[in-house]
Backbone of each chain as ProteinMPNN parsed JSONL, in Angstrom:
{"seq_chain_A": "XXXXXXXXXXXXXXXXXXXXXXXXXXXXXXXXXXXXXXXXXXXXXXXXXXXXXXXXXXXXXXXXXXXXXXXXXXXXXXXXXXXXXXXXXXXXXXXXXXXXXXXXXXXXXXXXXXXXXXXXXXXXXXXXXXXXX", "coords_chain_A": {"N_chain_A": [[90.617, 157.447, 95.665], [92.605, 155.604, 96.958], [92.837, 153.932, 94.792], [94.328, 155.308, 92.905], [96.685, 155.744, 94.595], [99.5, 154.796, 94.525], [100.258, 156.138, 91.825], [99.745, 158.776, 93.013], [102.49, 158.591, 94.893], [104.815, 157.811, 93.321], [105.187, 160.255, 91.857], [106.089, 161.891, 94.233], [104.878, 162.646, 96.513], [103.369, 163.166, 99.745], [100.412, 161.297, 101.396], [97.118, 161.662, 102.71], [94.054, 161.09, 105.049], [91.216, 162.472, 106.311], [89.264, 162.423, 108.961], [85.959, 162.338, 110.66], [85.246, 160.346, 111.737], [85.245, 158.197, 115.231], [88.868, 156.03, 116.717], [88.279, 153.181, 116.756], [86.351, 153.028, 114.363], [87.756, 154.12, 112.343], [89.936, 152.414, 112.119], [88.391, 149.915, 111.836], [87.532, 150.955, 108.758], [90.279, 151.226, 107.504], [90.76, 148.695, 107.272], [88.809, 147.378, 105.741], [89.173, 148.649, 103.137], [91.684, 148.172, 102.549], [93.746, 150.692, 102.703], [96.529, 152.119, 102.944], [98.091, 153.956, 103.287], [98.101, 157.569, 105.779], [95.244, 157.816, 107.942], [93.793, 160.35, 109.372], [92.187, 161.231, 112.56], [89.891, 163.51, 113.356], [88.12, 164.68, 115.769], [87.595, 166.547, 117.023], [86.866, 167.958, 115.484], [88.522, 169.977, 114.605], [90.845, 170.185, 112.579], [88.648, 170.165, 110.219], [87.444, 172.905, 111.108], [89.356, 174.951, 110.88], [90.269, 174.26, 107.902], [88.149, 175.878, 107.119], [85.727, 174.259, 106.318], [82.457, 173.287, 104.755], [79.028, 173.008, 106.328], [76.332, 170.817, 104.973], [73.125, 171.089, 104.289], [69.39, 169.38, 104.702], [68.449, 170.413, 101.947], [70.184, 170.126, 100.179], [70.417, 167.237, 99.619], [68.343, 167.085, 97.732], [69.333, 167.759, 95.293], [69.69, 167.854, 91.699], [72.603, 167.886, 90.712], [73.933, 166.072, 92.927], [72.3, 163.598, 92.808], [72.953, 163.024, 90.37], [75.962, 162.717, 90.96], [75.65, 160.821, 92.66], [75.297, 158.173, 91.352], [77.457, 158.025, 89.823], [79.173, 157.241, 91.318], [78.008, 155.0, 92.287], [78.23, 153.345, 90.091], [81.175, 153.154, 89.292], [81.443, 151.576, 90.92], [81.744, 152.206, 93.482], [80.682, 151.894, 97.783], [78.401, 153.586, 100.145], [79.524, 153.828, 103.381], [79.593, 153.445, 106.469], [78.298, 156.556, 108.371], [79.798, 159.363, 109.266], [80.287, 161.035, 112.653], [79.135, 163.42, 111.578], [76.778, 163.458, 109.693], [76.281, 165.733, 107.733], [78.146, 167.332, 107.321], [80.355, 168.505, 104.897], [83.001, 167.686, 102.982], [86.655, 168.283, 101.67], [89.158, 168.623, 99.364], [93.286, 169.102, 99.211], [96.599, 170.13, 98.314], [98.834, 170.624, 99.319], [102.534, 172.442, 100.37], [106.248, 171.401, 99.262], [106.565, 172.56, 102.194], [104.991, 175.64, 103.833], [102.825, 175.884, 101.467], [100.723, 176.451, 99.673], [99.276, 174.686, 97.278], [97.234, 173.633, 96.04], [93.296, 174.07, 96.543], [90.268, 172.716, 97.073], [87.161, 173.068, 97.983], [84.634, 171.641, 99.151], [81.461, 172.114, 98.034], [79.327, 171.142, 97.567], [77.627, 167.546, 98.992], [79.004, 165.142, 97.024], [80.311, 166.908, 95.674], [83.712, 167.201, 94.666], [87.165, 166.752, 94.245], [88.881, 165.765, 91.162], [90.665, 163.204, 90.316], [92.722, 163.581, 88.961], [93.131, 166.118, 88.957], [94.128, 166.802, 91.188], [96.687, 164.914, 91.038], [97.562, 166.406, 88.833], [98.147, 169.033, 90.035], [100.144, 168.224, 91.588], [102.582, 167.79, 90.084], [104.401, 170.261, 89.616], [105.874, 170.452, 92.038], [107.311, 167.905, 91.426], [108.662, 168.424, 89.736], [110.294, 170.835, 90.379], [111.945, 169.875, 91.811], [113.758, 168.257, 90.982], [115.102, 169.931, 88.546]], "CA_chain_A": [[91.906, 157.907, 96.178], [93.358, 154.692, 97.296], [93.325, 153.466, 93.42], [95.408, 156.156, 92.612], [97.598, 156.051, 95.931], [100.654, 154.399, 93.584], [100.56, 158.004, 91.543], [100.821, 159.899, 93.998], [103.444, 157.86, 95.094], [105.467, 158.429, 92.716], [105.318, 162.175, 91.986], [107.118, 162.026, 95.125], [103.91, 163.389, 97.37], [102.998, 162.432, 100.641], [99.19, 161.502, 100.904], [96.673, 160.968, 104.037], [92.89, 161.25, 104.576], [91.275, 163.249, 107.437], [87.966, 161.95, 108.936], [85.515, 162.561, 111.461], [85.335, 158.939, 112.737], [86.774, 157.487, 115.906], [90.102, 155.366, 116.002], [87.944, 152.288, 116.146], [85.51, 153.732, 113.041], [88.92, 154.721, 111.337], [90.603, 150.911, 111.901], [87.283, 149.261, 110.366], [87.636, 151.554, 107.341], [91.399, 150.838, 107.319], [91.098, 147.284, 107.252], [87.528, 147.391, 104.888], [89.726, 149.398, 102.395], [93.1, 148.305, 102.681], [94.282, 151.856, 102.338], [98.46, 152.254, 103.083], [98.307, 155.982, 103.961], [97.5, 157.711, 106.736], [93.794, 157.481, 108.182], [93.992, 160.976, 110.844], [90.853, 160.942, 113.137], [89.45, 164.621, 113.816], [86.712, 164.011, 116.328], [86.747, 167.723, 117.777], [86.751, 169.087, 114.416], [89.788, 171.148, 114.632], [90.945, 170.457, 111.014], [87.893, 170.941, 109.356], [87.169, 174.249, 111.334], [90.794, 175.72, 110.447], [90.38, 174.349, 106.323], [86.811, 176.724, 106.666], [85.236, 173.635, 105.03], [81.391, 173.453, 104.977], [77.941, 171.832, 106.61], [75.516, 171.188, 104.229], [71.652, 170.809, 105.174], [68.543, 168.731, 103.483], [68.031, 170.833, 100.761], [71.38, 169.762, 99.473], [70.215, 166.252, 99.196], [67.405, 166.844, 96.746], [69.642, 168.569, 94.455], [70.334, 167.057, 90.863], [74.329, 167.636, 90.947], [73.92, 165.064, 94.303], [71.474, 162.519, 92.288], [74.412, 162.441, 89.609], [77.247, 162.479, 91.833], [75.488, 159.311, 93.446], [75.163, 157.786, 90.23], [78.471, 157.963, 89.399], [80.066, 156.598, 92.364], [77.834, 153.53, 92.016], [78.583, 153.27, 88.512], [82.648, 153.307, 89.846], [81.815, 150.584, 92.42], [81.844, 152.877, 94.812], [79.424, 151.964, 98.435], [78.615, 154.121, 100.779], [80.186, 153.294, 104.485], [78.632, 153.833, 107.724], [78.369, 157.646, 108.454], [80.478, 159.536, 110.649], [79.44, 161.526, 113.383], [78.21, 164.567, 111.472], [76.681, 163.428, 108.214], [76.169, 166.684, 106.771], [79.576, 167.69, 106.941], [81.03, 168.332, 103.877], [84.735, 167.772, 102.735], [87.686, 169.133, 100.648], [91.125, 168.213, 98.824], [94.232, 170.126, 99.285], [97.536, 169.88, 97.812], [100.418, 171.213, 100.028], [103.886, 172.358, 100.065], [106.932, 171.621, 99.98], [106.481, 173.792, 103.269], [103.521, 175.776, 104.28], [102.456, 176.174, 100.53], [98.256, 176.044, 99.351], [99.268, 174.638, 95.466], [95.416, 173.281, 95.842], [92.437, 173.86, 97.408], [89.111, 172.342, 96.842], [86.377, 172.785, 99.564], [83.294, 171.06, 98.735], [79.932, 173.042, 98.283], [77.701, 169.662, 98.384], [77.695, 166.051, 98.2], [79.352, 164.851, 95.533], [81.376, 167.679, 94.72], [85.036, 166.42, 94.682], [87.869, 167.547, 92.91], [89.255, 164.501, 90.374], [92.537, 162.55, 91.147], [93.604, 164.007, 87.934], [93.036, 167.821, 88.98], [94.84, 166.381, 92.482], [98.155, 165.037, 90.537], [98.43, 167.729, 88.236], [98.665, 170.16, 91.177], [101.595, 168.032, 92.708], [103.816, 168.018, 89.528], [105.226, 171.333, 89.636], [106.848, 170.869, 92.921], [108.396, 167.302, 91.427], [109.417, 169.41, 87.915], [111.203, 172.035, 90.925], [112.74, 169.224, 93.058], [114.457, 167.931, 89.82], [115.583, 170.959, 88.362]], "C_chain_A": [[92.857, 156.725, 96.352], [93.936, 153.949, 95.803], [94.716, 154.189, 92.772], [97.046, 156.449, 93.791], [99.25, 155.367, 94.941], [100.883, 155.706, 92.786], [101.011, 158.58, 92.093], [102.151, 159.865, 94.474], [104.782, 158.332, 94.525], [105.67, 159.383, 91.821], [106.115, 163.025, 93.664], [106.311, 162.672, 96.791], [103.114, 162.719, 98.502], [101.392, 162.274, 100.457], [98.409, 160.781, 102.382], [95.076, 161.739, 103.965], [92.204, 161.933, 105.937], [89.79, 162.765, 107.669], [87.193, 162.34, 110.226], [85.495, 161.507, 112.45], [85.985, 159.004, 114.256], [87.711, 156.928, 115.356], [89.358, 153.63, 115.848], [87.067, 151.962, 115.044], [86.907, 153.752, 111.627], [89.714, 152.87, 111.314], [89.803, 149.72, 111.313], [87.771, 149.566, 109.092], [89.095, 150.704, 106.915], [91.548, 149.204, 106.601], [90.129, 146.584, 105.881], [88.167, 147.445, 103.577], [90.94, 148.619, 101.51], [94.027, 149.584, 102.269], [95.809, 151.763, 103.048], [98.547, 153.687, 104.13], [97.929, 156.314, 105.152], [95.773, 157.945, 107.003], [93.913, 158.481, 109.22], [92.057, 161.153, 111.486], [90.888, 162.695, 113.927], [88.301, 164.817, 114.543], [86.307, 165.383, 116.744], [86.986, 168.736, 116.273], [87.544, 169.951, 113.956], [90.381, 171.435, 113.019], [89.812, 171.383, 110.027], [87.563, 172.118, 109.521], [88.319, 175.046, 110.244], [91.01, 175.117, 108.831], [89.227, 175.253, 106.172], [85.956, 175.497, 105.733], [83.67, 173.545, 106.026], [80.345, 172.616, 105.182], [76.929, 172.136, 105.013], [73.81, 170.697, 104.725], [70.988, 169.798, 104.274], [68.524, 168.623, 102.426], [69.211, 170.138, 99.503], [71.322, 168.541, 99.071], [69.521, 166.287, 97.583], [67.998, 167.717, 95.491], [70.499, 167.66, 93.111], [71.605, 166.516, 90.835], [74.463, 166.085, 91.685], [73.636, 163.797, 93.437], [73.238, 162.001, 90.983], [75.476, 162.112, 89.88], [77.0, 160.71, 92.228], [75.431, 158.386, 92.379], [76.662, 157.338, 89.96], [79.483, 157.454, 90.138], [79.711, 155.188, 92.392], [78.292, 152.901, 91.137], [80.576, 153.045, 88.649], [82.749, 151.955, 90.816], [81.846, 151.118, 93.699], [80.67, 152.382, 96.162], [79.936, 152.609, 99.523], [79.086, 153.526, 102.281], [79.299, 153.929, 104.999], [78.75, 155.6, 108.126], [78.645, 158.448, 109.29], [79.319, 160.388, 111.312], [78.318, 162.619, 112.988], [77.907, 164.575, 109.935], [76.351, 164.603, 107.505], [77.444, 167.701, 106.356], [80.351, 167.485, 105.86], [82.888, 168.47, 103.325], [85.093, 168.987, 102.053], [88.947, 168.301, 100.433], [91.894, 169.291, 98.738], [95.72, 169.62, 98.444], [98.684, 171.248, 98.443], [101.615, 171.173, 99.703], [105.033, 171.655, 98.821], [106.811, 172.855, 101.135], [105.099, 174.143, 103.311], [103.169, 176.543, 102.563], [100.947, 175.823, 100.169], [99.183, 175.732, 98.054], [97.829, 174.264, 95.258], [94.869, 173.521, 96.328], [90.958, 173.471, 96.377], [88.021, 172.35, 97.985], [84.886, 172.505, 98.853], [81.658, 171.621, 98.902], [78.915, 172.204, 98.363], [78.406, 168.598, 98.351], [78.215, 165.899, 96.872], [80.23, 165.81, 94.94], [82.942, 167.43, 95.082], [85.947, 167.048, 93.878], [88.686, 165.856, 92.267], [90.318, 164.941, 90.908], [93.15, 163.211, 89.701], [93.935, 165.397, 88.125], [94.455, 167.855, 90.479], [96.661, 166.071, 91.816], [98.536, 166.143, 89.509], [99.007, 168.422, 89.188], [100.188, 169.676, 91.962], [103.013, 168.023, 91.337], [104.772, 169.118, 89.445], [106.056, 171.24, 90.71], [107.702, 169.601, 92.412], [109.384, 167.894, 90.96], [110.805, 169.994, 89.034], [112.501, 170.542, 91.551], [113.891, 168.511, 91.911], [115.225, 168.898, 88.734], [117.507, 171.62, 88.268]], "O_chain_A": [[93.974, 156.876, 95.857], [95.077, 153.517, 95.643], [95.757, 153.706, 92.325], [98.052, 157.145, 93.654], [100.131, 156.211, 95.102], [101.827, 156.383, 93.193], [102.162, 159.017, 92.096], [102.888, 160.85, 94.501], [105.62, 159.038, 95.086], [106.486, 159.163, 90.926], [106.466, 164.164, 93.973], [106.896, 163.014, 97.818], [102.299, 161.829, 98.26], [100.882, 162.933, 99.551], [98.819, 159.796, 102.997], [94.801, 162.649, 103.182], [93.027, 161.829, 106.846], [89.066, 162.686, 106.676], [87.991, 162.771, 111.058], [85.666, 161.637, 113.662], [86.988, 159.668, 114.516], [87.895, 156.932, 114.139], [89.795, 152.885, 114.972], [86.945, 150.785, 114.705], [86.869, 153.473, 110.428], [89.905, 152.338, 110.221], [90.238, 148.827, 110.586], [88.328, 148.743, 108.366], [89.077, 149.731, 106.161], [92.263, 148.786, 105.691], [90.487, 145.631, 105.19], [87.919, 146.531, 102.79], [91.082, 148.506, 100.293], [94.994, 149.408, 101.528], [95.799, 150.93, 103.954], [98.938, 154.086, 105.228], [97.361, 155.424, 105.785], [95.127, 158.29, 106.013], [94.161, 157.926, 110.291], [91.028, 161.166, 110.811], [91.68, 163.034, 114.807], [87.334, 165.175, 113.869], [85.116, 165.665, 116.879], [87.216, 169.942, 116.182], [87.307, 170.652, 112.973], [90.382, 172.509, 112.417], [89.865, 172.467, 109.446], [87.306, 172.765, 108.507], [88.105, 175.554, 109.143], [92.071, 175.536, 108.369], [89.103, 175.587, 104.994], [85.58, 175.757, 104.59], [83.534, 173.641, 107.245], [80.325, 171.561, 104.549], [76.834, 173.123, 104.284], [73.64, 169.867, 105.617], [71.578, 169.322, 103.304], [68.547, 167.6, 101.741], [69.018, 169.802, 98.335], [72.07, 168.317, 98.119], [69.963, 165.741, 96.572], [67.216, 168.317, 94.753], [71.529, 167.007, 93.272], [71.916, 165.326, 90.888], [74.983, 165.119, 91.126], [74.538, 162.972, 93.288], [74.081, 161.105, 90.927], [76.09, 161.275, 89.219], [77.768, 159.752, 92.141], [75.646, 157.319, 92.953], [76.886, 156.128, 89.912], [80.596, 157.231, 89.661], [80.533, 154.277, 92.48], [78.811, 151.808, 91.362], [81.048, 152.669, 87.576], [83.758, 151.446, 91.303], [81.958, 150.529, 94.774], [79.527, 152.434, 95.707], [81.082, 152.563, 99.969], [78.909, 152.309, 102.22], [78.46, 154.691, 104.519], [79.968, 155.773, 108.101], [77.88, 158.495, 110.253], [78.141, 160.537, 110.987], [77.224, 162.831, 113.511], [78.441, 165.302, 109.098], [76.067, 164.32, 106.341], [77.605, 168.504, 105.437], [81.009, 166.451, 105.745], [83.665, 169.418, 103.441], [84.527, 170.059, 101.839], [89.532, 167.529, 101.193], [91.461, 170.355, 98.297], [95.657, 168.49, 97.96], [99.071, 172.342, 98.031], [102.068, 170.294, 98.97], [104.671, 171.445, 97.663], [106.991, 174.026, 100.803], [104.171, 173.4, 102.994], [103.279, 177.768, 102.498], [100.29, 174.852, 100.545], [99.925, 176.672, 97.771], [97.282, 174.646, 94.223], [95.418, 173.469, 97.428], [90.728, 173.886, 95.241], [88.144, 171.532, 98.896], [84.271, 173.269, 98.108], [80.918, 171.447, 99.87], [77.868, 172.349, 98.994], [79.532, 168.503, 97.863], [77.858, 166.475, 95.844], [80.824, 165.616, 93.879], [83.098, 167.615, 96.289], [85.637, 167.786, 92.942], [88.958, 164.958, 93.064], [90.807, 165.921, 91.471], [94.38, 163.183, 89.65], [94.907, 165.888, 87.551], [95.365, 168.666, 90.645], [97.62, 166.803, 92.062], [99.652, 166.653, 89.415], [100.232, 168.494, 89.283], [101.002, 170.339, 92.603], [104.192, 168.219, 91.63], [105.95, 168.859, 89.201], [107.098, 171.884, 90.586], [108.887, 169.736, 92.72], [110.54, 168.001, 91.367], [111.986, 169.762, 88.776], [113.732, 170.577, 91.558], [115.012, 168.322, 92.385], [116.062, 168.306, 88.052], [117.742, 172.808, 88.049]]}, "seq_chain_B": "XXXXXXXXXXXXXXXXXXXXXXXXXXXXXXXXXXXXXXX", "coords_chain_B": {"N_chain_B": [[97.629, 181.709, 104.219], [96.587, 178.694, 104.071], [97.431, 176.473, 104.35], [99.62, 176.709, 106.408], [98.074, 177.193, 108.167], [97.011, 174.926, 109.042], [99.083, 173.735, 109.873], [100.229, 172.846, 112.728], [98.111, 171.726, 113.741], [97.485, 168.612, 115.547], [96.918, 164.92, 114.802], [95.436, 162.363, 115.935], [96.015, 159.058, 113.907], [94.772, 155.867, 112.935], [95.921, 153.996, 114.641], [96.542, 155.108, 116.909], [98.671, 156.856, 116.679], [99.898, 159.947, 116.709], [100.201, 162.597, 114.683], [101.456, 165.52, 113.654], [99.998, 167.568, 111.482], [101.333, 169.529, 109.77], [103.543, 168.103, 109.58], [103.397, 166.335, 107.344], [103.727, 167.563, 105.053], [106.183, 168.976, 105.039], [108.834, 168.245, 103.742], [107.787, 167.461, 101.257], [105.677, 167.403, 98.759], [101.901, 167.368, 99.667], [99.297, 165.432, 99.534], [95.864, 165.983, 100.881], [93.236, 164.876, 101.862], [89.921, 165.299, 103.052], [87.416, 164.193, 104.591], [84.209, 163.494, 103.785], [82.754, 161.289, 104.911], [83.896, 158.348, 106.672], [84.053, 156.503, 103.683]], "CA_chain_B": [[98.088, 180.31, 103.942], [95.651, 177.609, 104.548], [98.988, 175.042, 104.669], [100.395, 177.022, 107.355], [96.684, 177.635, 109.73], [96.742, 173.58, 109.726], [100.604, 173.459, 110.021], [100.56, 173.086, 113.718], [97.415, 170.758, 114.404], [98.34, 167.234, 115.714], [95.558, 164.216, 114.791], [95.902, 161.226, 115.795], [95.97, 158.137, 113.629], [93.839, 155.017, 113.319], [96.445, 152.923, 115.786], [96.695, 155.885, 117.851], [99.914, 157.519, 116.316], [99.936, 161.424, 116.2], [100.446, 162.961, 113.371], [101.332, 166.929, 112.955], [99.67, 168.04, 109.868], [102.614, 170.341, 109.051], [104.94, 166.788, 109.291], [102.743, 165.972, 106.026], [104.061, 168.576, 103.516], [107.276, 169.928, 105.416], [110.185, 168.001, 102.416], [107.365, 167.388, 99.875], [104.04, 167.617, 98.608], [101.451, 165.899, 100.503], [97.77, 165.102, 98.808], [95.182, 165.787, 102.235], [91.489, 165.147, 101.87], [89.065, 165.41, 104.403], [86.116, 162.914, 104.254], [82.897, 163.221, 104.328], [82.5, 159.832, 105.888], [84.582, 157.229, 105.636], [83.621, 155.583, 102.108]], "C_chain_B": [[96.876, 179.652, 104.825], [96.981, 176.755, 105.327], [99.748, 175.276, 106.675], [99.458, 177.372, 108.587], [96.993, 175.744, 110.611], [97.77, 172.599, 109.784], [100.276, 172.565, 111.613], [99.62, 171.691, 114.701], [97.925, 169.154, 114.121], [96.913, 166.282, 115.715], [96.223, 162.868, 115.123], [95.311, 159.846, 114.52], [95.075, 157.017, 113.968], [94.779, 153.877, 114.313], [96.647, 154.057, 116.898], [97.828, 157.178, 117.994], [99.629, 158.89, 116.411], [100.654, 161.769, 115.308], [100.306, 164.481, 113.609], [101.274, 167.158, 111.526], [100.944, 168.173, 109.109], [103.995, 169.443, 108.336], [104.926, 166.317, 107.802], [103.421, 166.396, 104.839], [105.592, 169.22, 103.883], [108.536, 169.429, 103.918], [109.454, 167.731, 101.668], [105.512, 167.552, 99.854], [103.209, 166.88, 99.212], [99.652, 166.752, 99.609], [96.449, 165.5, 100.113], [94.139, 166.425, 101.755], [91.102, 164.517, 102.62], [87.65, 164.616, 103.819], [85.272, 163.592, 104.719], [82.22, 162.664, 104.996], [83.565, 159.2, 105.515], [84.011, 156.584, 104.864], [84.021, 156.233, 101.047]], "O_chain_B": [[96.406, 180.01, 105.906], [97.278, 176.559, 106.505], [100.112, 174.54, 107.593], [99.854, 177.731, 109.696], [97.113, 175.372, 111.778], [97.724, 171.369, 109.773], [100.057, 171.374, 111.393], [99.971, 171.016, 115.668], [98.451, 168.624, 113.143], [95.938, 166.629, 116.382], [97.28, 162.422, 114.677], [94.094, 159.792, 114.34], [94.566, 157.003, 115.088], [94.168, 152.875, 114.686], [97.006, 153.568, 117.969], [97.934, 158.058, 118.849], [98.51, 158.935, 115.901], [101.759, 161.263, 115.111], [99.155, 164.883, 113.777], [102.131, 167.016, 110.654], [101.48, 167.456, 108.264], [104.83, 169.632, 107.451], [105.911, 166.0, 107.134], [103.638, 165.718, 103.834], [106.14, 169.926, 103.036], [108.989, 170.319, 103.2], [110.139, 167.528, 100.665], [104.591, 167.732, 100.651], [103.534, 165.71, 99.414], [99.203, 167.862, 99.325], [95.853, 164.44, 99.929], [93.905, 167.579, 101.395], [91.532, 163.433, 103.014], [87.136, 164.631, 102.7], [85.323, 164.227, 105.772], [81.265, 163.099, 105.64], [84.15, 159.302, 104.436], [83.198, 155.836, 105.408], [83.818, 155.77, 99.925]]}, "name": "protein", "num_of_chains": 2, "seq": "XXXXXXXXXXXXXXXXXXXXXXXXXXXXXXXXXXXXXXXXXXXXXXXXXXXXXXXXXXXXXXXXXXXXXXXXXXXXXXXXXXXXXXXXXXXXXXXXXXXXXXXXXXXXXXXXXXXXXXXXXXXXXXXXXXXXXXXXXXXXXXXXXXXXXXXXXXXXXXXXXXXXXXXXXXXX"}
């Protein structure tokens, strides 16, 4: 995400990351990172309840998809960070508005499932295309 | 609307700032993914 944070950029789309962490968990990362954007800290969960996004259990570890996912993040450079409060908590990507608009949703059914930064800026060009118009 | 359930909630920031979701997307598109962990 942060590689791509210049894209988004300019497609004209705001961009921020939502985490379970504390604010001193979230100012490590920040600083680890150097990410620009916002870093919001959801400690009682409130976001992720109200996106409906999902826990996932054990079983979800031992599952190929996962083994490849992890693969592929190493393979990227990617390492894993210290693990927030509720490691089985699984994400999502969205792509909002202008206004209270869904143009994306992605909610993550395991580990590793993600939606690409390419599936992420497509979804925001239609509102530049409108804003230019 | 999803956009408009998590219009309203306010998070704070890693210096302590609050942030209403809704502030995110109100004049343009805004990108918002939710971590797994931070990494």
């Amino acid at each position: 995400m942060r590689v791509h944070e210049q894209d988004f950029r300019e497609r004209g789309a705001n961009l921020a990351a939502i985490g379970l962490g504390d604010e001193r968990y979230a100012r490590l990362f920040r600083e680890e990172t150097g990410i620009a954007f916002p870093l919001l800290i959801d400690e009682q969960r409130l976001a992720y309840r109200a996106a409906g996004l999902h826990n996932a259990n054990l079983l979800h570890m031992l599952r190929t998809d996962n083994k490849s996912a992890r693969d592929r993040a190493r393979s990227a450079g990617h390492r894993q960070h210290k693990l927030g409060q509720n490691p089985f908590q699984l994400g999502g990507s969205f792509v909002f508005g202008p206004g209270n608009v869904d143009r994306y949703i992605h909610i993550s059914r395991t580990f590793g499932d993600n939606a690409s930064m390419e599936t992420l800026l497509a979804a925001i060009k239609p509102a530049s295309g409108e804003g230019r118009a | 609307m999803l956009a408009e359930s998590l219009a309203p909630i306010v998070l704070p920031d890693a210096s302590g700032q609050e942030i209403r979701l809704g502030s995110l997307w109100e004049r343009q598109p805004a990108v918002v993914v939710f971590l797994r962990h931070y990494g």
